[in-house]
KEFITI-141374 format. One record per atom (N, C-alpha, C): y, x, z; residue number from 1; residue in one letter. Coordinates in Angstrom, 2 decimals, m for minus. Atoms other than C-alpha are relative to their C-alpha. Example, Ala and Ser with C-alpha at 12.3 -4.5 7.8 and 13.67 -1.06 7.14 Angstrom:
2
+---------+---------+---------+-----+--------+
|      yy |      xx |      zz | num | residu |
+---------+---------+---------+-----+--------+
|   m1.19 |    0.89 |    0.00 |   1 |      A |
|   m4.50 |   12.30 |    7.80 |   1 |      A |
|    1.20 |    0.90 |    0.00 |   1 |      A |
|   m1.19 |   m0.82 |   m0.06 |   2 |      S |
|   m1.06 |   13.67 |    7.14 |   2 |      S |
|    1.09 |   m0.77 |    0.73 |   2 |      S |
+---------+---------+---------+-----+--------+
END
This chain:
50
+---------+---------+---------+-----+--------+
|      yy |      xx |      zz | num | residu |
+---------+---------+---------+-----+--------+
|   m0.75 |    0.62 |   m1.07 |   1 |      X |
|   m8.66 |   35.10 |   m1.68 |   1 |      X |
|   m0.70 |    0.34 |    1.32 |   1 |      X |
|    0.35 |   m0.09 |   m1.73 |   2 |      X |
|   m9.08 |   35.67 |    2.32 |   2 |      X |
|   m0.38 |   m0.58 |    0.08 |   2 |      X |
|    1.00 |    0.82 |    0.44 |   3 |      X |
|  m11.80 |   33.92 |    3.43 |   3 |      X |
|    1.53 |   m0.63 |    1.57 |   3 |      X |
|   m0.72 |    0.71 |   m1.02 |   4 |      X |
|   m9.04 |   33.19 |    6.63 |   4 |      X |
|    1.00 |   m0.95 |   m0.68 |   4 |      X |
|   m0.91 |    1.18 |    0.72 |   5 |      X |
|   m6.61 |   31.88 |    4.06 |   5 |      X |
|   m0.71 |   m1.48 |   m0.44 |   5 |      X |
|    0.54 |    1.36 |    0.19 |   6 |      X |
|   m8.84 |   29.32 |    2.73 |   6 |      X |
|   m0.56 |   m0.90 |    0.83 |   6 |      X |
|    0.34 |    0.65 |   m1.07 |   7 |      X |
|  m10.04 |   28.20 |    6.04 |   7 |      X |
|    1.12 |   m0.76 |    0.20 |   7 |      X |
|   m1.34 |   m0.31 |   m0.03 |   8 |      X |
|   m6.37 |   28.36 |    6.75 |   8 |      X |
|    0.51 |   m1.61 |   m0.66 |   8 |      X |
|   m0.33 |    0.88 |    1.39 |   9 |      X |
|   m5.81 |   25.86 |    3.25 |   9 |      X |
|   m0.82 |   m1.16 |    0.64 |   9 |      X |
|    1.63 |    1.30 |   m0.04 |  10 |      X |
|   m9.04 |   23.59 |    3.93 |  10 |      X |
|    0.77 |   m0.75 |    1.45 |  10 |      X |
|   m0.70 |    0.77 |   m1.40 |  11 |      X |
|   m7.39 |   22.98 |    7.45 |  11 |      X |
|    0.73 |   m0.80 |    0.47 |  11 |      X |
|   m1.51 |    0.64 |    0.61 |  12 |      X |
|   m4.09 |   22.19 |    6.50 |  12 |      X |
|    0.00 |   m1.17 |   m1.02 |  12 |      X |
|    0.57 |    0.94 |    1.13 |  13 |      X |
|   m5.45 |   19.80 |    4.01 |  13 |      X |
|   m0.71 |   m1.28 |    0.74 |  13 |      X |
|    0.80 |    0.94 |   m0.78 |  14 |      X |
|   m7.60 |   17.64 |    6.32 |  14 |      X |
|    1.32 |   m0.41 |    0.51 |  14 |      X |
|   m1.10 |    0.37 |   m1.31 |  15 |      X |
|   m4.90 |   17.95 |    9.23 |  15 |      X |
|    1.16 |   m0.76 |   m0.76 |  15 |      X |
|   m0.71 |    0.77 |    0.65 |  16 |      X |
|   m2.61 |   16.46 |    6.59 |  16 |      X |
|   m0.26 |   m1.34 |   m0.29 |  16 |      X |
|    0.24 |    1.03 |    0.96 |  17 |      X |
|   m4.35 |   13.84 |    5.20 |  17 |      X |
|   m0.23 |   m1.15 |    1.57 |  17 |      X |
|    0.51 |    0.87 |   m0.98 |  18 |      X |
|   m5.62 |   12.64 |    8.96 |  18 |      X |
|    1.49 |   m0.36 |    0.53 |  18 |      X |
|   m1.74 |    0.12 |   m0.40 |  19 |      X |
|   m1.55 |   12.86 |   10.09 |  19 |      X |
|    0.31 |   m1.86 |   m1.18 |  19 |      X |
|   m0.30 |    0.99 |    0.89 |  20 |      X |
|   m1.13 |   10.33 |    6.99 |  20 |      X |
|   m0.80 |   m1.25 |    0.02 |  20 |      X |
|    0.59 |    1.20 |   m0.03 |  21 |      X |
|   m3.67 |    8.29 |    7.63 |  21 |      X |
|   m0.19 |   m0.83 |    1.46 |  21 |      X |
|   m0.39 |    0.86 |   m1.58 |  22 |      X |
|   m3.29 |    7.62 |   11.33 |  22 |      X |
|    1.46 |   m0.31 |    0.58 |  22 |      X |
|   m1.48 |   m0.17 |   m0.35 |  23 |      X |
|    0.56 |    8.15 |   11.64 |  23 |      X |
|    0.26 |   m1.61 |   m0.19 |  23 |      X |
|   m0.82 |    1.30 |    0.32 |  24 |      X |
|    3.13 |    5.34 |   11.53 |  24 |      X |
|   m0.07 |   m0.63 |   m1.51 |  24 |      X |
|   m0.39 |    0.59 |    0.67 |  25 |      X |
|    3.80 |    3.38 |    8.87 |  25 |      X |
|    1.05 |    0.29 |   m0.84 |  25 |      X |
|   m1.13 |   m0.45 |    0.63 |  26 |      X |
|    6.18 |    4.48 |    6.12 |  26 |      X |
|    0.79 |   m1.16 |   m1.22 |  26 |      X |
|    0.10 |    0.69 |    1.34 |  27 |      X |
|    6.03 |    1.34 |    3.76 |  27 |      X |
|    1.68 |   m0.34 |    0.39 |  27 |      X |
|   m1.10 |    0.36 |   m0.01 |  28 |      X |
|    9.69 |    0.10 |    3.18 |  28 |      X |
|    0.18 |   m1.48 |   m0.47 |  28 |      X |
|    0.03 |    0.92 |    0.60 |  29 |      X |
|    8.90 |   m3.31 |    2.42 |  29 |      X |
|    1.36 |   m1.26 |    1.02 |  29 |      X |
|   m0.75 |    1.08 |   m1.18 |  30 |      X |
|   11.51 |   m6.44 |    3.85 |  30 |      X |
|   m0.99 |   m0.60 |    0.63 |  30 |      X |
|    0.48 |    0.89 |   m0.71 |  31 |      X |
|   10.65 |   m8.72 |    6.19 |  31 |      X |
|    0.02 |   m1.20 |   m0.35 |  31 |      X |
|   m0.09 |    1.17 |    0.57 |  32 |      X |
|   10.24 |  m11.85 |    4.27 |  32 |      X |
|   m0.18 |   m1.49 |    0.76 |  32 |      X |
|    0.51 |    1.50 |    0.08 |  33 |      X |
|    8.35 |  m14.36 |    5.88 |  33 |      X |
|   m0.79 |   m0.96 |   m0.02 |  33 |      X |
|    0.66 |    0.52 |    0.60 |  34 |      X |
|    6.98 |  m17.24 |    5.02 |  34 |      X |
|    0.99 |   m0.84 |   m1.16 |  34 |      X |
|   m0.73 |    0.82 |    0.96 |  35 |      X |
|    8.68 |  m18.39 |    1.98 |  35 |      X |
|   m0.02 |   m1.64 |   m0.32 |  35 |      X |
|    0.15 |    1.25 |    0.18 |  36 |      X |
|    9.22 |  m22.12 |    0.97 |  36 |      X |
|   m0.44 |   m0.31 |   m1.51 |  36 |      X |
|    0.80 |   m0.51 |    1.61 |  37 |      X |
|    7.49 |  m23.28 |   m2.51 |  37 |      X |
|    1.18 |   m0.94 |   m0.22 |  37 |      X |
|   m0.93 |    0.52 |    1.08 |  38 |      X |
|   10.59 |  m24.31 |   m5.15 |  38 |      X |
|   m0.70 |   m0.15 |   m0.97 |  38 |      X |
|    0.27 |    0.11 |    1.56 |  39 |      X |
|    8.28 |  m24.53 |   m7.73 |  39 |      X |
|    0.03 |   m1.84 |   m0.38 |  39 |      X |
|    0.56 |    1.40 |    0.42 |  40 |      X |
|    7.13 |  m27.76 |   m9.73 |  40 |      X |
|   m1.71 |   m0.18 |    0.70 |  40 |      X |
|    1.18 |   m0.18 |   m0.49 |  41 |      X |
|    3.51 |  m28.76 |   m8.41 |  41 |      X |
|   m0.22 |   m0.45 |   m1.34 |  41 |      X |
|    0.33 |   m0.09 |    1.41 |  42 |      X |
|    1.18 |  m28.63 |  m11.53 |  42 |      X |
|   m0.96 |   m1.69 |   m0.13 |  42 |      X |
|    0.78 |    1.84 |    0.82 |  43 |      X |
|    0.31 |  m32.36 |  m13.56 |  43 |      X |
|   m0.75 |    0.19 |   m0.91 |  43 |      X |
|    0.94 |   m0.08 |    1.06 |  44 |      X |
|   m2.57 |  m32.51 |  m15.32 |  44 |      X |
|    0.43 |   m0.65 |   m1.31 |  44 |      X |
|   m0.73 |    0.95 |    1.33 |  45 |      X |
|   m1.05 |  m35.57 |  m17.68 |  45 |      X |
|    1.17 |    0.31 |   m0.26 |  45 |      X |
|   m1.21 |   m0.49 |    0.94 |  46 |      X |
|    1.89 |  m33.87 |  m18.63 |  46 |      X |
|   m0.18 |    1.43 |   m0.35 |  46 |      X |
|    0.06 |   m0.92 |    0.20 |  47 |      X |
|    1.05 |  m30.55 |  m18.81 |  47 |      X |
|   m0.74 |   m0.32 |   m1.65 |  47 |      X |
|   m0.06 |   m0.22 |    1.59 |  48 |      X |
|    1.15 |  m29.42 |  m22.70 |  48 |      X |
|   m1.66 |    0.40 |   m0.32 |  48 |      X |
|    1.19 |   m0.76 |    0.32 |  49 |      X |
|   m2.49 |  m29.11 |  m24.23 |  49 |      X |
|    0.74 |    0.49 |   m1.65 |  49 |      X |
|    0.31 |   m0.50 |    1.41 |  50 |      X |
|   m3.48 |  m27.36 |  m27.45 |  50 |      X |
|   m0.31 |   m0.76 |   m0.86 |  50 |      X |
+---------+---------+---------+-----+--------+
END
């Protein structure tokens, strides 16, 4: 291999990875929130032992 190609490669490889790691944001997540809790809150005296 050219030693210019692999400079070339090695370059393109960094310059990629620094693009990806400083760039925008790509995540696609919603905007949720703060959710409200529906659950049950947990009882020690009713909860099922072994």
């Amino acid at each position: 291999m050219d030693i210019s190609k692999l400079i070339a490669r090695i370059t393109q490889y960094i310059t990629e990875a620094a693009m990806r790691i400083f760039g925008p944001d790509d995540d696609e997540y919603p905007s949720t929130g703060v959710q409200p809790f529906t659950g049950e809150p947990y009882n020690e005296k009713t909860a099922d032992s072994w």
